[in-house]
C-alpha positions, 0 to 999 in steps of 0.5 A, spaced: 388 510 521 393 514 517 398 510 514 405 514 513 409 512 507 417 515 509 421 515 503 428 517 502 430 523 500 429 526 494 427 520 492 422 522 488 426 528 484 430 522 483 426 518 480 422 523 475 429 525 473 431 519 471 424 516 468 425 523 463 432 521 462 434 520 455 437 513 452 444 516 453 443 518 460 441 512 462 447 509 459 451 514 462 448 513 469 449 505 468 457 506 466 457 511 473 454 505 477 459 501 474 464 506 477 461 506 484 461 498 485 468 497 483 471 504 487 465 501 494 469 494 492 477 497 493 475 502 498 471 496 504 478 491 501 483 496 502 480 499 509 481 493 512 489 491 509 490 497 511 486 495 518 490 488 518 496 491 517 496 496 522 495 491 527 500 487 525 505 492 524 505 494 531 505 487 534 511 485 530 515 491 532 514 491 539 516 484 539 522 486 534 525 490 538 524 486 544 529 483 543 538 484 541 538 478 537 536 481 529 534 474 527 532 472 535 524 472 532 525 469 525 529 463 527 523 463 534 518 462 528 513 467 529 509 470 524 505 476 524 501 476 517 498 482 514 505 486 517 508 489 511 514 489 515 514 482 518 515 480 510 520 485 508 523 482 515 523 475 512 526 476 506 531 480 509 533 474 514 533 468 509 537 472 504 542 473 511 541 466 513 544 465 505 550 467 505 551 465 513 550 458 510 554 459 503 558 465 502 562 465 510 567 470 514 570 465 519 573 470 524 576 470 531 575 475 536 581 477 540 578 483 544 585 484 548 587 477 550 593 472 548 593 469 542 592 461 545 586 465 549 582 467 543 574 466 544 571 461 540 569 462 532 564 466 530 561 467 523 559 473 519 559 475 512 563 480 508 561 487 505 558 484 498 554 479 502 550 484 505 550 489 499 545 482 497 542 483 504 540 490 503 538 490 496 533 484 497 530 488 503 528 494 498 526 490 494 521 487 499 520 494 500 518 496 492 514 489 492 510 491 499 509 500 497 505 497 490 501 492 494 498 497 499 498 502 492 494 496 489 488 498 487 487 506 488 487 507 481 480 505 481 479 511 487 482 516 483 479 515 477 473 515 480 474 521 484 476 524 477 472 521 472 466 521 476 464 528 475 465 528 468 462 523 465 456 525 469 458 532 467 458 528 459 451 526 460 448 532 462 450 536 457 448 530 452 441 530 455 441 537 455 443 537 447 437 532 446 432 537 450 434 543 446 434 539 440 426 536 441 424 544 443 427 546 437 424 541 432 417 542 436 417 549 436 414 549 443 420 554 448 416 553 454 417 551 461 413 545 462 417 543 455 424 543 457 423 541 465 422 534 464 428 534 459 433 539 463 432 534 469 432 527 465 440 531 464 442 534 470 440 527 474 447 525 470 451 529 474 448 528 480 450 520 479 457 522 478 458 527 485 455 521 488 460 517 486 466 522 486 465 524 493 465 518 497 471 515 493 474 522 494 474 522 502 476 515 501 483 517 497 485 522 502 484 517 508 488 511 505 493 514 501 495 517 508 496 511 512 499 508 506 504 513 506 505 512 514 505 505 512 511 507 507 515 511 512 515 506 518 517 500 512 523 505 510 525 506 517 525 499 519 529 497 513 534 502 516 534 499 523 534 492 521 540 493 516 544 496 522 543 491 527 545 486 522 552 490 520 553 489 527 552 483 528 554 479 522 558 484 517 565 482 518 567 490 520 575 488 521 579 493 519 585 490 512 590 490 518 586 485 522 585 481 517 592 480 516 594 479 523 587 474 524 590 471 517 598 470 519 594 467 526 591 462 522 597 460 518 602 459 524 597 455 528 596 451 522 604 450 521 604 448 529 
């Protein structure tokens, strides 16, 4: 019976090469395996927040967008984790809800009718409140872009450095194997084939940890930058529906007349 071992591809070469590679070598191969674990870690973390976050992020918008009311899925409790827009939302709405609550606009909507058949009170917030609004959802903004960033330093330093740390022990092995030949005096093939291989294995090591970090960076940082864009254009729509429905947009003139309106009722 034949028995048929399958070994890996250039397994051998792999081994032999690293079996002949000097002390730093192996250092230098130890510090780009290092490397890989921490960029292997980022990369299966950030696929799946970024994963998360897609999902999430659509349902949230379909269910935004569902309804007129710009705080209408806020106060029906909804939550949708993982959506960097469901936080920025958030933030948004109870900075709102704050001034509604401590910094009100009481005003009375007329809409072309007499003054004894004005509509009931309604409530808003002045301009400074909603500068306060707006800023607080930037910020969500800011704090949203450095999460999705978070951790891809790593990715381009791999994708950086890999190959000239590999590229550093190559020439160092390669500095040794000269060396040995020099001081041995025997300039032969057979002499230099052990050494020059034990070097060259370093900068193999360093493609391979430079190469899937590299297809990794190009992926994520587009969808982070997606993700980005689809964050600042949300901040747009939601700040304008609020200054719709909660600004108080009365020209100075309106508010005259509504404040002379309010003295006279008083005095009656």
């Amino acid at each position: 019976m034949h028995v048929f071992v399958i070994n890996p591809i250039l397994a051998n070469a792999l081994n032999f090469a690293f079996e002949k590679s000097t002390i730093e070598g192996k250092l230098t191969i130890g510090l780009l395996v290092l490397v890989s674990i921490f960029s292997w870690t980022v990369m299966i973390k950030k696929t799946r927040q970024l994963y998360v976050a897609h999902k999430a992020s659509k349902k949230f918008f379909t269910a935004y967008r569902s309804g007129r009311d710009p705080v209408e899925l806020f106060n029906q409790k909804k939550q949708f984790h993982g959506s960097p827009a469901y936080y920025v939302y958030s933030s948004g709405v109870e900075e709102l809800n704050y001034h509604l609550k401590n910094n009100p606009v009481h005003i009375k909507s007329r809409k072309g009718k007499p003054v004894d058949e004005m509509e009931e009170r309604q409530v808003r917030i002045s301009h400074p409140s909603f500068e306060s609004v707006k800023v607080v959802l930037e910020r969500g903004v800011g704090e949203q872009s450095l999460s999705l960033e978070k951790g891809m330093i790593i990715l381009s330093t791999a994708v950086a450095g890999g190959p000239f740390i590999g590229l550093l022990g190559t020439v160092w092995g390669v500095m040794e194997t000269f060396s040995g030949i020099a001081k041995a005096q025997a300039a032969s093939l057979i002499a230099m084939a052990p050494g020059v291989a034990g070097a060259l294995i370093a900068t193999v090591v360093g493609l391979f940890v430079a190469i899937p970090a590299m297809f990794a960076y190009n992926y994520m940082i587009t969808q982070i930058r997606a993700l980005t864009q689809d964050l600042d254009l949300f901040t747009s729509e939601f700040a304008t529906a609020v200054e719709h429905k909660y600004v108080d947009n009365r020209s100075v003139s309106d508010e005259i007349a509504d404040a002379l309106i309010e003295m006279r009722s008083y005095q009656d």
